[in-house]
C-alpha positions as CSV (number, residue, x, y, z in Angstrom):
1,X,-92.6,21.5,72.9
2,X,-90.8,22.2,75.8
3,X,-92.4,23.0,79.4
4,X,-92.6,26.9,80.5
5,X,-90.3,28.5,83.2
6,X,-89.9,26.6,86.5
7,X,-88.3,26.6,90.2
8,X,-86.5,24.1,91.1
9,X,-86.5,22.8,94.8
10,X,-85.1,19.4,96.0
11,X,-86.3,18.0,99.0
12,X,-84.4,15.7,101.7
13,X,-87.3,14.2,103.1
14,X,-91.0,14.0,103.8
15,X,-90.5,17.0,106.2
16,X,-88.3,19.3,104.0
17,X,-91.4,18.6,101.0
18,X,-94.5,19.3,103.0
19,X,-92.5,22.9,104.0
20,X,-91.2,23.5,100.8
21,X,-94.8,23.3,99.3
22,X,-96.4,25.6,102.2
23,X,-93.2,28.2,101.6
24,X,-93.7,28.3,97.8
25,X,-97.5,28.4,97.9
26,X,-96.9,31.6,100.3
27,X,-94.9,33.1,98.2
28,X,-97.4,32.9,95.3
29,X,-96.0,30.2,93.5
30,X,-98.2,26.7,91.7
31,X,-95.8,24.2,93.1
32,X,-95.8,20.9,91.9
33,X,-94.0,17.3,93.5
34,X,-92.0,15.0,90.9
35,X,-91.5,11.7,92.0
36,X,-90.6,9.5,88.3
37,X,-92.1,12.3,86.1
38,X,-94.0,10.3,83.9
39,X,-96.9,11.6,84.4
40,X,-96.0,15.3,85.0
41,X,-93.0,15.7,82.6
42,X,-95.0,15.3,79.1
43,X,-97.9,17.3,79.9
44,X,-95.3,19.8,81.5
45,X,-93.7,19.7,77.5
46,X,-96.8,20.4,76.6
47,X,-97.7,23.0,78.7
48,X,-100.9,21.0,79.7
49,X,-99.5,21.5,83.2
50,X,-98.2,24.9,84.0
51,X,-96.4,24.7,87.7
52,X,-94.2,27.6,88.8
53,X,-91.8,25.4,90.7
54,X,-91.2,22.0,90.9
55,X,-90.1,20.0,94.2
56,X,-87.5,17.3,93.5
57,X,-88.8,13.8,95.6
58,X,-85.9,11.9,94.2
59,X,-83.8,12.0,97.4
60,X,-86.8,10.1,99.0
61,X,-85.7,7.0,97.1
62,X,-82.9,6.7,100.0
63,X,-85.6,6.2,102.7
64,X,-86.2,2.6,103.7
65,X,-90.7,3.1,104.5
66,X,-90.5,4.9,101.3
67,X,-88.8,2.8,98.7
68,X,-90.7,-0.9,100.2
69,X,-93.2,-3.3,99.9
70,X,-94.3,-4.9,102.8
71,X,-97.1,-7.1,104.8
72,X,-99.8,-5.2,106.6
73,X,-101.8,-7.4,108.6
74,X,-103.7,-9.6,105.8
75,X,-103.5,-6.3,103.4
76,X,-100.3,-4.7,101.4
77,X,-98.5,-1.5,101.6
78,X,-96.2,0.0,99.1
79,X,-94.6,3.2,99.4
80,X,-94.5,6.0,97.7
81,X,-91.3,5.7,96.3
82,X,-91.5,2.8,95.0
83,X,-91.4,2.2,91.1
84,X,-94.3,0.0,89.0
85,X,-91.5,-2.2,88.0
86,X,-90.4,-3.4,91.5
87,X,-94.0,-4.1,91.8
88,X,-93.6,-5.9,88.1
89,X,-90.6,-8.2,89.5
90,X,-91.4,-8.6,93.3
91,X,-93.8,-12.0,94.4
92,X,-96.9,-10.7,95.9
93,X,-98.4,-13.8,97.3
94,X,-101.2,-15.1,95.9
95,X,-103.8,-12.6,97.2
96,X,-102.2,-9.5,95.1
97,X,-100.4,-11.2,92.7
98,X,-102.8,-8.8,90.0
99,X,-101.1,-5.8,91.1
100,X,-97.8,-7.8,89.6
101,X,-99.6,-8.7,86.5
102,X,-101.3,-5.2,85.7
103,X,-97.8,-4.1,85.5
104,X,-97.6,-5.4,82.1
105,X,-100.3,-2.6,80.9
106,X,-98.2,0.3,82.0
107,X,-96.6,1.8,79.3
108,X,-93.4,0.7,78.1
109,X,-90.1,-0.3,80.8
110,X,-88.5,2.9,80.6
111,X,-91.5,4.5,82.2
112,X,-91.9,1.5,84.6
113,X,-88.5,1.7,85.5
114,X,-89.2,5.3,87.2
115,X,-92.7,5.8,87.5
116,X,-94.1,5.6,90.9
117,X,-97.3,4.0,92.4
118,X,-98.3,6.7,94.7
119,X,-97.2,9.6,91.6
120,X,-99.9,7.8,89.2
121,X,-102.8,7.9,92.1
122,X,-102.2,10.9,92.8
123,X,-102.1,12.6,88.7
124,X,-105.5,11.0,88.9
125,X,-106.1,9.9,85.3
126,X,-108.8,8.0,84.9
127,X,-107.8,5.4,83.0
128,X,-104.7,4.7,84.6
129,X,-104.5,0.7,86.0
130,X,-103.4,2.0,89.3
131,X,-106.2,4.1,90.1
132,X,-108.3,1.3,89.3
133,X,-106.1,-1.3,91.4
134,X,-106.9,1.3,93.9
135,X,-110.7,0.9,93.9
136,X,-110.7,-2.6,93.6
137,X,-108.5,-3.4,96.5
138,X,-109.7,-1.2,98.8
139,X,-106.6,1.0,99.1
140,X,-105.9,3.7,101.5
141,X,-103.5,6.6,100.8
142,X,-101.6,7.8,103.4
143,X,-101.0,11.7,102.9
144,X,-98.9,13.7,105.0
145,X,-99.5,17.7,105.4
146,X,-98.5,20.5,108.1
147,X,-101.2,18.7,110.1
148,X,-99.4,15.7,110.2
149,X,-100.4,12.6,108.3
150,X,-104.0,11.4,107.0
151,X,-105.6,8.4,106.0
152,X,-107.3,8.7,102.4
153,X,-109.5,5.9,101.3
154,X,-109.6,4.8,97.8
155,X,-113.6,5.5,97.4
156,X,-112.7,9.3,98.1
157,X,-109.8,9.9,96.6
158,X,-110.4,10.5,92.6
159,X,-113.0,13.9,92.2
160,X,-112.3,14.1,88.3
161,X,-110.0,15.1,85.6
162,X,-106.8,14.7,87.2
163,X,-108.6,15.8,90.4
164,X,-107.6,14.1,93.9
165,X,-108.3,14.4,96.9
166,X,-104.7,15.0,98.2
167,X,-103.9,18.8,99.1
168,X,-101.7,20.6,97.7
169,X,-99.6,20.9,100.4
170,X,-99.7,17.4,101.4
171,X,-96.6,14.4,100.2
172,X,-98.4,11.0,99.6
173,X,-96.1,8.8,101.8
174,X,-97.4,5.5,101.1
175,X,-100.8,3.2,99.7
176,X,-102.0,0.5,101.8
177,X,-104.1,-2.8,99.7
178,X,-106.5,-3.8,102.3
179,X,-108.8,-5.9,100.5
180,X,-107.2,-9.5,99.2
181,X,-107.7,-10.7,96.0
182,X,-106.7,-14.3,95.2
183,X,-109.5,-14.1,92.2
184,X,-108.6,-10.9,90.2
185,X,-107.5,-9.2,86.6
186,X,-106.7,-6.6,85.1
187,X,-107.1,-5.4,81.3
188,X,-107.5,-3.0,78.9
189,X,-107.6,-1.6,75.4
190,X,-105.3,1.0,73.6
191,X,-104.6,1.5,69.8
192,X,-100.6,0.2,70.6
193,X,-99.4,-1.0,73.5
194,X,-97.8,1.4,75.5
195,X,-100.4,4.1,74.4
196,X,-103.3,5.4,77.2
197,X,-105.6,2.8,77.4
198,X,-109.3,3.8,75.8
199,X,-110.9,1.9,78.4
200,X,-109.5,-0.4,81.0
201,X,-111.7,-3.0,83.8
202,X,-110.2,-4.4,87.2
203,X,-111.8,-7.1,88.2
204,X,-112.4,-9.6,91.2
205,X,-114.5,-12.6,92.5
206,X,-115.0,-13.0,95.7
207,X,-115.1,-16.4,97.4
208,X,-118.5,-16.8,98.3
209,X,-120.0,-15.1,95.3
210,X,-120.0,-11.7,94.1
211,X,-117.4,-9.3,93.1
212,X,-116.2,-6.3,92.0
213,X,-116.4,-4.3,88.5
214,X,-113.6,-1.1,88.3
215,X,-113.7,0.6,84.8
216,X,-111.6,3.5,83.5
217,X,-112.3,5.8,80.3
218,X,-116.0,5.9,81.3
219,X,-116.2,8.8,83.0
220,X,-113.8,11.7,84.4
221,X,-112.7,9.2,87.3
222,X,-112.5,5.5,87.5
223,X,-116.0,4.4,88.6
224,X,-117.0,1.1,90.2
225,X,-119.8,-0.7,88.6
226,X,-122.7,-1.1,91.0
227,X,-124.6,-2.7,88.5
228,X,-122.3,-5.4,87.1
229,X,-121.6,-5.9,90.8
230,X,-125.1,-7.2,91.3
231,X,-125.1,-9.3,88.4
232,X,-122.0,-11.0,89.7
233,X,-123.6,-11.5,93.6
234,X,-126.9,-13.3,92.1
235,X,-125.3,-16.1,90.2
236,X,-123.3,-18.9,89.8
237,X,-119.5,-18.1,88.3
238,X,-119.1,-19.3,84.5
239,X,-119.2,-17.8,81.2
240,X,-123.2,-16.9,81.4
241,X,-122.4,-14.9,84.2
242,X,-119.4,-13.3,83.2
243,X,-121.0,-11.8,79.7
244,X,-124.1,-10.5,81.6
245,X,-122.2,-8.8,83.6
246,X,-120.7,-7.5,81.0
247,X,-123.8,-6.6,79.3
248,X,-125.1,-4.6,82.5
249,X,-121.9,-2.6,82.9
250,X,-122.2,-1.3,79.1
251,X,-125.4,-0.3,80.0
252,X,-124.8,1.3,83.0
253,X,-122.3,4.3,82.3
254,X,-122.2,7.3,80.2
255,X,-119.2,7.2,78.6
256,X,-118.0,9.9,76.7
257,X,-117.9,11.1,72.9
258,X,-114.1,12.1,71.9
259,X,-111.7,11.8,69.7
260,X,-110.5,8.3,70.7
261,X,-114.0,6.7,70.2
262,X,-117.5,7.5,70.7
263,X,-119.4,6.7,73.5
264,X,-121.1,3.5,71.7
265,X,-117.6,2.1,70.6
266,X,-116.7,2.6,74.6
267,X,-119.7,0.8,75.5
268,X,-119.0,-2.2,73.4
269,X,-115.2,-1.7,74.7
270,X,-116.1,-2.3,78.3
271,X,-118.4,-4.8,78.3
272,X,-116.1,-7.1,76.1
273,X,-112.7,-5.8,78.8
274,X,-115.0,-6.5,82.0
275,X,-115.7,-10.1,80.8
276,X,-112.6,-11.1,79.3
277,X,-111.3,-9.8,82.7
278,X,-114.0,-11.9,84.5
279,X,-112.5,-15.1,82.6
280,X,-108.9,-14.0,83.5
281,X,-109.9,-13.9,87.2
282,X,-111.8,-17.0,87.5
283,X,-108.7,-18.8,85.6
284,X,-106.2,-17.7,87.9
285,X,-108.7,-18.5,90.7
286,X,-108.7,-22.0,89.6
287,X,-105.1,-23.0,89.1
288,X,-104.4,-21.9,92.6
C-alpha cells in the first residue's frame, strides 16, 4: 500500500510549525507533524491515517533544547527531538536508568535510530513502552500552541485510541520525568520481537513500600493499576507480594477480545508481565 495524496511543509522551527499547522487547518486541510515517522508513516501506507499535508520537524534536530537530555532539578527532561536510541546509549543515573533499558522493547534499531520520544506519546498507542514510562514516572509534556507553551501532565494526557490530549495545533517541545525511580522495569509480550507488544507492565517500588503498576493492551489507553498498587503498599517486598499483585491486576481490568488474544489470555498475560516486572525491579534495586 502506499499512503494517499499529501502536502508537504517543512518547518524551521517550533515557531514556523505551530503557524504552519494554524495556516493549513484554515485553509481546510488535516495536517499532520512527522518527527521519525515510525509511527505515522505505516499507518499513512496503509491509509489508517489519512492527513492532507504533512509538516516536516526534521530541521528541529539542529536545535540544541530540542535534540537533549538533561537534569531537571531531581527529575529528567528529554526533548522532543531526541531519538529512543540516544536514550538506549546515554547513562541515565541510577534513578532512570529504566527508561535506558525499556529501549530494548522498541521495535528493531532502524526504528530506534529515528523514532522520537515525544512522536510516540504523542500517537498515543496504548501499548507503546513510552506511554507507559510516561505514567509511571510522572512525566509532564510540554506542548507549545498560538497561546504559547503548556504544561501537560502524564495522568491527562492519553484519552483513547491514539487519542491525546495535545491540540492539533500545538508542537510537543519537550517531556519532563519528574518522579525517580531507582527500583523500576519495564516488560512486555509480543509474538516476535520487534512486533507491537500484546500487553506490556512498567513497574516501580518505592522506598518505603508501595509502588506503582502501568499496563498497556488493557484497555484503549495505558491505565495505572490502583488495585495492584494497594497490594504492593500493604506488604513486605518478595516474591509473595509480587504474584499477588499480579493476581489483583488480572482481576482488575477489562481487557479486550481481538484478534491478538482474547481477553482471558490478556489477563493471564499481565498478571505474569506485572510480576516478572516486579522481580526485575526489586533485582536492580538490590544490586545498587
Amino acid at each position: 500500500m502506499k499512503p494517499a495524496a499529501f502536502r508537504y511543509h517543512r518547518a524551521h522551527d517550533v515557531t514556523d510549525a505551530v503557524g504552519l499547522l494554524g495556516e493549513l487547518a484554515a485553509a481546510g486541510e488535516d495536517p499532520k507533524l512527522i518527527a521519525g515517522g515510525q509511527s505515522l508513516m505505516p499507518m499513512m501506507n496503509f491509509r489508517l491515517a489519512r492527513p492532507t499535508a504533512l509538516v516536516d520537524l526534521g530541521p528541529l534536530r539542529r536545535e540544541p533544547a530540542l535534540n537533549s537530555l538533561r537534569p531537571n532539578g531531581s527529575g529528567l527532561t528529554i526533548g522532543a527531538m531526541v531519538t529512543h536510541r540516544t536514550v538506549e546509549i546515554s547513562e541515565l543515573g541510577p534513578d532512570f536508568s529504566v527508561l535506558s533499558r525499556a529501549m530494548r522493547w522498541v521495535g528493531h534499531l532502524p526504528i530506534r535510530s529515528r523514532g522520537t520520544v515525544a512522536g510516540s506519546i504523542v500517537h498515543g498507542d496504548a501499548t507503546a513502552e513510552w506511554c507507559l514510562l510516561a505514567l509511571l514516572l510522572d512525566a509532564v509534556i510540554v506542548a507549545e500552541g498560538p497561546g504559547g507553551p503548556r504544561e501537560i501532565p502524564a495522568a491527562e494526557m492519553f484519552h483513547g485510541f491514539y487519542t491525546t490530549a495535545v491540540e492539533p495545533d500545538e508542537v510537543v517541545t519537550a517531556v519532563s520525568f519528574t518522579r525517580p525511580a531507582p527500583k523500576a522495569a519495564l516488560t512486555e509480550f509480543a509474538r516476535r520481537h520487534g512486533d507491537f507488544a500484546i500487553v506490556d507492565a512498567a513497574v516501580s517500588l518505592d522506598a518505603d513500600g508501595g509502588g506503582r503498576v502501568v499496563l498497556g493492551g488493557v484497555a484503549p489507553a495505558p491505565v495505572r493499576v490502583p488495585e495492584a498498587e494497594a497490594v504492593l503498599a500493604g506488604g513486605v517486598p518478595g516474591p509473595a507480594l509480587f504474584a499477588e499483585c499480579g493476581d489483583a491486576a488480572a482481576a482488575a481490568i477489562d481487557p479486550p477480545d481481538d484478534a491478538a488474544g482474547s481477553a482471558a489470555y490478556r489477563r493471564r498475560l499481565a498478571r505474569t508481565l506485572v510480576t516478572q516486572a516486579l522481580h526485575e525491579a526489586w533485582e536492580k534495586g538490590e544490586t545498587r
